[in-house]
C-alpha positions as CSV (number, residue, x, y, z in Angstrom):
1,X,-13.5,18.4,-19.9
2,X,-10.9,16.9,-17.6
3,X,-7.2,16.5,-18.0
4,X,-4.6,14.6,-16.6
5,X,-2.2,16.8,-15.1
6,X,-0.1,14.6,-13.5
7,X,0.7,10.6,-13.5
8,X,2.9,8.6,-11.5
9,X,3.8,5.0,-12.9
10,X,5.3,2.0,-12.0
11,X,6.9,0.3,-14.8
12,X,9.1,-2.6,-15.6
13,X,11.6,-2.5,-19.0
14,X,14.4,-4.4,-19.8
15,X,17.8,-3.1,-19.5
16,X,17.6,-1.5,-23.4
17,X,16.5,1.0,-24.3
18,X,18.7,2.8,-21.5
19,X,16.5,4.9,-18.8
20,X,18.1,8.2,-20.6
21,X,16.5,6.4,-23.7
22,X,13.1,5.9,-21.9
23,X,12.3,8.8,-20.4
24,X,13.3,11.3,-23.4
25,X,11.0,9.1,-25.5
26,X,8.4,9.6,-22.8
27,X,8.7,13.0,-23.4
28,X,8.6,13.1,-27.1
29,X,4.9,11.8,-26.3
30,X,3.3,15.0,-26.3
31,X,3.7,18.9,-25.8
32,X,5.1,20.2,-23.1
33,X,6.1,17.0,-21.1
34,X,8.3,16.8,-18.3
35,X,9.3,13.1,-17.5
36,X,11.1,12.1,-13.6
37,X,12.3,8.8,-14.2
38,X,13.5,6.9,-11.1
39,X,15.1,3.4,-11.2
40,X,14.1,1.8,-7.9
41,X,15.0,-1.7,-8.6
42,X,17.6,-3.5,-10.8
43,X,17.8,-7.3,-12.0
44,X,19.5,-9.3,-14.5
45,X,17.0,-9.0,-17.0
46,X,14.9,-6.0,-15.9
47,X,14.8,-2.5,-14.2
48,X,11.7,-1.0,-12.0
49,X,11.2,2.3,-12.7
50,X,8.8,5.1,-10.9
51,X,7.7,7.4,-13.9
52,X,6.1,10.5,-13.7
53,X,4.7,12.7,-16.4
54,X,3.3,15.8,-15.8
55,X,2.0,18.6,-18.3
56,X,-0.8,20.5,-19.0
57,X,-2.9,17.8,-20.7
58,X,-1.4,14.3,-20.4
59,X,-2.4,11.6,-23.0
60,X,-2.6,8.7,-21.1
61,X,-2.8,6.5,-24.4
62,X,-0.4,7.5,-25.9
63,X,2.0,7.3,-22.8
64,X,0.8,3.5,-22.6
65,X,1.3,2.9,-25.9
66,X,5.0,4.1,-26.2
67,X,6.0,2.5,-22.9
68,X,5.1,-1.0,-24.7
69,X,6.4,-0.1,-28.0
70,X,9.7,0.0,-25.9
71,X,8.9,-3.5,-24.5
72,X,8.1,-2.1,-21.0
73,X,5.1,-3.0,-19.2
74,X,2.7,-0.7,-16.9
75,X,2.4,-2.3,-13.5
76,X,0.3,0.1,-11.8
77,X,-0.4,3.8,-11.9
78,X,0.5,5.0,-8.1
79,X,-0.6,8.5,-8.3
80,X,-2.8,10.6,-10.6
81,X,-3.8,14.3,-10.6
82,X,-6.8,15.7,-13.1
83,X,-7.8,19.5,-13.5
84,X,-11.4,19.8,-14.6
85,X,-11.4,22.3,-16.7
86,X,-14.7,24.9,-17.5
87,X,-16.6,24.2,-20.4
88,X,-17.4,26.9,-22.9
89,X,-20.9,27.4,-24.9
C-alpha cells in the first residue's frame, strides 16, 4: 500500500471563506493533518494560495473535494511525497 505523506497545492479561492477559514477546514479533513497555508497572490476577486498537507496518510479526495465545496479550485499539485508502506500476509 502507498500513502501520501505529503502534498503541496496550488489553489485559487475567493476572498471568503478567510485563509484562517480555509486551512482549519483543510485540517478537519482527516486525522492528524497539519495544513501550511501561504497566500502568494492577491486580487479583487481572488487569492492564490500554496497549500500543503502533510500527515501520515493523506486523502487526496477528500482534500479535493473540501477545497471545491469552499468554491476553490486546484490548479496544480507542485509537490508530492508517498511512503510505501510493507504489506502484511
Amino acid at each position: 500500500m502507498v500513502c501520501i505523506q505529503r502534498i503541496v497545492l496550488d489553489v485559487l479561492k475567493p476572498h471568503h471563506p478567510s485563509a484562517l477559514e480555509f486551512a482549519e477546514a483543510l485540517a478537519g479533513v482527516g486525522s492528524d493533518y497539519h495544513v501550511r497555508l501561504t497566500v502568494m497572490e492577491i486580487d479583487a476577486n481572488t487569492e492564490t494560495l500554496q497549500i500543503e498537507v502533510s500527515a501520515p496518510a493523506i486523502n487526496f479526495e477528500r482534500v479535493q473535494a473540501a477545497i471545491t465545496a469552499m468554491s476553490g479550485s486546484l490548479h496544480s499539485i507542485d509537490e508530492v511525497e508517498v511512503r510505501s508502506l510493507p504489506e502484511h500476509d
